[in-house]
C-alpha positions in Angstrom: 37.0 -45.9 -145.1 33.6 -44.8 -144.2 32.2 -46.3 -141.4 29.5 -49.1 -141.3 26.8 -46.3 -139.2 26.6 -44.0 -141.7 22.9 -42.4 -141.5 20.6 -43.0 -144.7 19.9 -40.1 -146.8 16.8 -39.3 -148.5 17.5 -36.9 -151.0 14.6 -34.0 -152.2 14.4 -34.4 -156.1 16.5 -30.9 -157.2 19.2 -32.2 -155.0 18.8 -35.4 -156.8 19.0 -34.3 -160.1 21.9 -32.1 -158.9 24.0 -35.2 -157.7 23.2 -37.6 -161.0 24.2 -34.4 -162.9 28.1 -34.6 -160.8 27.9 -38.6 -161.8 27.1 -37.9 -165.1 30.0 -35.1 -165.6 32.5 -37.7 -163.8 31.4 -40.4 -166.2 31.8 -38.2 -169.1 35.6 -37.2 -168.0 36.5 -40.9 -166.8 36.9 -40.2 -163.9 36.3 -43.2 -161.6 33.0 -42.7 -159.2 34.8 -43.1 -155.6 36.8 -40.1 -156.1 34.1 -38.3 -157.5 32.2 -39.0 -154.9 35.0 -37.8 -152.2 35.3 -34.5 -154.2 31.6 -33.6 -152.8 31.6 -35.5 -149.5 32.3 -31.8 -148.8 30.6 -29.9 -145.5 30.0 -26.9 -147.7 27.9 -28.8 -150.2 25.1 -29.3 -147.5 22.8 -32.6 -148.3 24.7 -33.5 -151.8 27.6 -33.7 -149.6 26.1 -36.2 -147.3 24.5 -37.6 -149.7 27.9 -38.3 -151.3 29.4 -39.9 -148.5 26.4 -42.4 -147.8 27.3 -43.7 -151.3 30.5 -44.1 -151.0 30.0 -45.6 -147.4 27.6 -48.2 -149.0 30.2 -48.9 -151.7 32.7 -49.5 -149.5 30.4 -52.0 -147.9 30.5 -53.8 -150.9 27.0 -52.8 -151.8 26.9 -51.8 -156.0 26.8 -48.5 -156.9 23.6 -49.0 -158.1 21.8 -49.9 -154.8 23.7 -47.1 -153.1 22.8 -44.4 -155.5 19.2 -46.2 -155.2 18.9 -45.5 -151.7 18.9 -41.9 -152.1 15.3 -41.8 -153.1 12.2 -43.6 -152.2 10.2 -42.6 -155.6 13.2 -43.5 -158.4 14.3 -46.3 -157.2 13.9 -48.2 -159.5 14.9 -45.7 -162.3 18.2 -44.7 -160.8 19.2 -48.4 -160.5 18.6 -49.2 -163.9 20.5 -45.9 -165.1 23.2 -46.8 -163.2 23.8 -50.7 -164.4 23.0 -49.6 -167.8 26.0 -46.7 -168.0 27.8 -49.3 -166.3 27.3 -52.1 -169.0 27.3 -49.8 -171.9 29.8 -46.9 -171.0 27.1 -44.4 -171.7 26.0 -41.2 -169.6 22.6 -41.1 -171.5 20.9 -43.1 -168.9 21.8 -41.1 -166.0 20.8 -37.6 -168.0 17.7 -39.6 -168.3 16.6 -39.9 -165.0 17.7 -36.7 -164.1 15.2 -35.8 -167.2 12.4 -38.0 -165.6 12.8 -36.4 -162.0 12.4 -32.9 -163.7 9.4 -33.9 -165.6 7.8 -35.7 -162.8 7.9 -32.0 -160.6 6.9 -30.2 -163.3 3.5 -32.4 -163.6 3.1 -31.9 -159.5 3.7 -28.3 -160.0 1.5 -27.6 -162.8 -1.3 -29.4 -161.0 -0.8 -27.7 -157.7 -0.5 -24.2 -159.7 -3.5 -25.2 -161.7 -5.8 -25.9 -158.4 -4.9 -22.2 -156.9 -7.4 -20.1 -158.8 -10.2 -22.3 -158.7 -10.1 -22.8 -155.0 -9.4 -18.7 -154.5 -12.9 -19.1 -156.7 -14.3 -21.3 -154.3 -13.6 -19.6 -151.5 -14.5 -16.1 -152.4 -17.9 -17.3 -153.3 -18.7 -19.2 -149.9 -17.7 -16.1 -148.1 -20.4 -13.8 -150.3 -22.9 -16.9 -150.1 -22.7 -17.2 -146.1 -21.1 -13.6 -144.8 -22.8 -11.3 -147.5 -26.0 -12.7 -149.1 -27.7 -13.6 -145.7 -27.0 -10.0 -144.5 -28.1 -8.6 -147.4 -31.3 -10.7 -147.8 -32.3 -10.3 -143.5 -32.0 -6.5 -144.5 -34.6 -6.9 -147.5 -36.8 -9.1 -145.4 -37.1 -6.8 -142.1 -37.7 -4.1 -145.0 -40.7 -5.6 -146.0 -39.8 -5.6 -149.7 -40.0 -10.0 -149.4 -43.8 -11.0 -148.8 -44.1 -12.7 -145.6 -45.4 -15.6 -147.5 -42.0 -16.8 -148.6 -39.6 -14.5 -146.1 -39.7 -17.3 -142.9 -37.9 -20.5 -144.3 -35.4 -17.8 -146.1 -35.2 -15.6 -143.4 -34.9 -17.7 -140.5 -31.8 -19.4 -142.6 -30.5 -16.3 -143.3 -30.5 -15.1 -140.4 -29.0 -17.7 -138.9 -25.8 -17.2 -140.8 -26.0 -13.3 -140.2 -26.0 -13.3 -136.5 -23.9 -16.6 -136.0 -20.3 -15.8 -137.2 -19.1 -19.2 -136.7 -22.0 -21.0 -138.3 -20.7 -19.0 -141.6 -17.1 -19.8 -140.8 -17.9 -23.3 -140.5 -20.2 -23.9 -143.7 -17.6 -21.9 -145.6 -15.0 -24.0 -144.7 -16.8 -27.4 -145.4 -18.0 -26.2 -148.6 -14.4 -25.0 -149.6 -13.2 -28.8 -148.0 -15.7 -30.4 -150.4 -15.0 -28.6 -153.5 -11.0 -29.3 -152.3 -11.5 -32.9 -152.3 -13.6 -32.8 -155.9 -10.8 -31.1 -156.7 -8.3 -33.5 -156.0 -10.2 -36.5 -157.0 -10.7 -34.5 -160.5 -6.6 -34.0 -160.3 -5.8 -37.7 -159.6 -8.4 -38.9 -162.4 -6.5 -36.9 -164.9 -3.0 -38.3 -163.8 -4.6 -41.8 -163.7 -6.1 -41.5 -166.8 -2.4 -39.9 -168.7 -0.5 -42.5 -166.8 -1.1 -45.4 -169.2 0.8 -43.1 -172.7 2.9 -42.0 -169.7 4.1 -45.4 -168.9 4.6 -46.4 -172.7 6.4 -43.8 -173.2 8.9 -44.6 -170.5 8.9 -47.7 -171.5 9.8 -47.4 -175.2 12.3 -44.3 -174.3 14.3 -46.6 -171.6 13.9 -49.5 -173.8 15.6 -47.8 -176.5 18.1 -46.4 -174.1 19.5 -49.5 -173.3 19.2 -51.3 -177.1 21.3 -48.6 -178.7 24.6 -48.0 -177.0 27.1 -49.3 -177.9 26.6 -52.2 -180.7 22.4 -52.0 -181.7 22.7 -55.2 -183.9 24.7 -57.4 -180.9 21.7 -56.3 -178.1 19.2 -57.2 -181.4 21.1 -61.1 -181.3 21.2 -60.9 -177.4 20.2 -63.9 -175.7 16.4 -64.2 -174.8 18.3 -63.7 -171.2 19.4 -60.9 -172.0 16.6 -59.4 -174.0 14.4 -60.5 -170.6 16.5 -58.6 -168.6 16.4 -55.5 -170.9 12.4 -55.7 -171.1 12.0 -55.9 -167.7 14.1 -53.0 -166.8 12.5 -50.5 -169.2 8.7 -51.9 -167.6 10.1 -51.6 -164.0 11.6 -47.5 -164.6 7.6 -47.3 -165.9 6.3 -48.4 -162.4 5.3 -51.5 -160.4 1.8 -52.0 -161.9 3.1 -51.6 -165.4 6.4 -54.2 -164.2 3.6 -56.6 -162.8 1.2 -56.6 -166.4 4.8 -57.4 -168.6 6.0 -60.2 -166.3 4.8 -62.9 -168.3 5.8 -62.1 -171.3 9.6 -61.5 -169.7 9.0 -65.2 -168.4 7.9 -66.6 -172.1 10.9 -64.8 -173.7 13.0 -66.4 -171.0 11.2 -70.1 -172.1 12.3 -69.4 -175.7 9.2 -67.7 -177.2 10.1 -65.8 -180.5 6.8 -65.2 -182.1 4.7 -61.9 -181.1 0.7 -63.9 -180.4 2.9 -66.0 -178.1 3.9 -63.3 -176.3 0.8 -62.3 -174.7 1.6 -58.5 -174.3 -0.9 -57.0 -171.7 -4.4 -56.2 -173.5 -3.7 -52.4 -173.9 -0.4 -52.1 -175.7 -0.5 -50.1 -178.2 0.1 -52.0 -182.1 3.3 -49.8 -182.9 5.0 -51.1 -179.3 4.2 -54.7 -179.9 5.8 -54.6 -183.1 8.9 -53.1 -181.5 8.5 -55.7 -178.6 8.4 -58.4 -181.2 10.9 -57.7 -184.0 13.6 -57.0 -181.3 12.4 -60.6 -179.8 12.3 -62.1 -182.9 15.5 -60.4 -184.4 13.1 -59.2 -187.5 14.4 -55.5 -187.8 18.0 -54.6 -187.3 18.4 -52.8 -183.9 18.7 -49.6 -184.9 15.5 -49.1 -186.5 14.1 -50.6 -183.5 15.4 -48.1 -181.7 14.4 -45.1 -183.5 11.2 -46.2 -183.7 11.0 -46.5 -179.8 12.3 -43.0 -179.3 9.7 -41.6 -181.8 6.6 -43.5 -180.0 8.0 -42.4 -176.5 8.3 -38.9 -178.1 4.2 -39.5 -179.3 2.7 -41.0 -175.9 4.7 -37.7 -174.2 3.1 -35.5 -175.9 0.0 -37.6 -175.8 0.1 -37.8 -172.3 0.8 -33.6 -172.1 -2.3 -32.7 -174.0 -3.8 -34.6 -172.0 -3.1 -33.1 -168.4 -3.3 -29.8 -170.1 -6.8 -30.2 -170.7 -7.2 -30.9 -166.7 -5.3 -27.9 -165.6 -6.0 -25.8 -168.0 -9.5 -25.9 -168.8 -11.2 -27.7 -165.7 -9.9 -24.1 -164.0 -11.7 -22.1 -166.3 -15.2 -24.3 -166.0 -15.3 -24.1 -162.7 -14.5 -20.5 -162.6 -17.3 -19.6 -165.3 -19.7 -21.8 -163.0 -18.9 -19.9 -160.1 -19.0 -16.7 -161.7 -22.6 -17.4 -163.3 -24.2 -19.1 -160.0 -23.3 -15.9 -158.0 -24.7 -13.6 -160.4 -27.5 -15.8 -160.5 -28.1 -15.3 -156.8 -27.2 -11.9 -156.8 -29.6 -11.1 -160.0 -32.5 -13.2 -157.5 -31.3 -11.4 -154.4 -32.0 -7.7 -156.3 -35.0 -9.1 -159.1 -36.9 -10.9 -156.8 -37.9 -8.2 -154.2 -38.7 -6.0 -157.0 -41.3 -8.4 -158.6 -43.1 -8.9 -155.5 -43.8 -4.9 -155.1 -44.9 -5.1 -158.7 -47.2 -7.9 -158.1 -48.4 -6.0 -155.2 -49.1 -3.3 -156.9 -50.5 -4.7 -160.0 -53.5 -6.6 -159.7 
């Protein structure tokens, strides 16, 4: 028996996926979860093997393997809960590969983004250090050399030379300009997640939805009880997030009340046709359950890719623009810094 004080574990999301991958394998086998579980409540296996043993403490506790398993995280929650009643109820280790699957794909977005934001700061930061560090130098030395006409050189100069001689002036605008262009950064990174999240969300929703419709008997979840089909709904829309749980909670509570007829429904305002059809023949019991299902995975296989193209479009060519920018405003400046003295011997010289 574990005992009642056992610490809470928060697992990191590799060793999560690495621990629903050992529940997976033991569902696969038969073998029953406990012992499993005491298999890796092992000192050599580090955090799984803590991890391991606050499960089975919370089992023993009389707590559902689902809440335990739950606990691990404080981001999947919700979808390691729903994996684990669903292999539960249907025998089937597809939901737990699943969230393994969404953890992956989750830490792949984070990476891409945070790889995706390394150049164009690098960018960023180069160019403050020639703005502040170099130009000023180079300019104070063209202005005590005569070559700028007094008639401009003060306003430029005096700047200038307040960067040249002041190293922590330049240190200080370089950092706020590279903080600025940071936070511009990371507002331009959150807009592209916000604005992916909605064929994100559908597709977790149709993918979990079918998940849970197909194993074992597709036409007995298609006559399910508007309970039951409530309770199915609600899961898929809750592994999609909270705001997308919140927008389907009345229809959940009208297919609870008995509505079978898709305007009664009232699906939030931006599901897409395709899903409200799903939504409503597997209400309704129109389709058979089957091709319900296949039609969810196919529309969860769309918004994925959907949603892919576009965050690619963030991190791939929001880099490059603000690179190109860069690279042309600095040559602007430079071309100005060099040109510019030269015209005004020419003028000088020309009348």
């Amino acid at each position: 028996m574990m005992s009642a004080d056992t610490p809470k574990i928060n697992l990191d999301d590799d060793s999560l996926v690495m621990l629903l991958s050992e529940v997976s394998a033991m569902a696969a086998s038969g073998r029953p979860l406990i012992s499993g579980l005491a298999d890796l409540d092992d000192a050599s296996m580090g955090k799984i093997g803590r991890a391991a043993r606050a499960v089975r403490s919370g089992i023993d506790r009389g707590q559902p393997a689902s809440e335990s398993i739950a606990s691990l995280s404080r981001v999947y929650q919700a979808p390691l809960r729903v994996a684990m009643e669903v292999m539960a109820r249907t025998g089937s280790t597809v939901p737990i590969d699943e969230a393994g699957r969404l953890i992956r794909q989750s830490n792949q977005s984070r990476r891409r983004i945070r790889i995706a934001s390394i150049n164009p700061v690098l960018n960023v930061i180069v160019a403050a250090a020639v703005l502040f560090f170099v130009m000023p130098w180079i300019l104070v030395s063209l202005s005590e050399s005569q070559l700028i006409r007094p008639a401009f050189a003060p306003s430029i100069t005096e700047i200038c030379q307040a960067f040249a001689q002041d190293f922590l002036l330049a240190a200080i605008a370089t950092l706020i300009v590279v903080g600025l262009f940071s936070l511009v950064l990371y507002w331009g990174f959150s807009r592209s997640r916000r604005g992916n999240g909605l064929d994100r969300d559908h597709a977790t929703f149709c993918r979990w939805l079918a998940i849970q419709i197909s194993p074992p008997d597709r036409q007995a979840a298609t006559n399910a009880s508007d309970l039951e089909l409530g309770r199915l709904i609600g899961s898929a829309a809750e592994v999609a997030g909270p705001a997308f749980a919140a927008s389907w909670a009345g229809v959940i509570e009208k297919i609870h009340g008995g509505t079978t007829s898709e305007s009664s429904l009232a699906m939030p305002p931006d599901t897409p046709g395709p899903v409200r059809r799903c939504v409503a023949d597997l209400v309704c019991g129109n389709r058979e359950g089957e091709s319900i299902t296949l039609d969810l995975q196919r529309l969860s296989d769309l918004y994925t890719q959907k949603s892919l193209r576009h965050q690619t479009w963030w991190t791939e060519m929001l880099p490059r623009l603000v690179t190109g920018a860069l690279m042309i405003g600095m040559m602007v400046i430079l071309l100005r810094a060099i040109v510019m003295p030269l015209l005004d011997i020419v003028g000088e010289v020309v009348p």
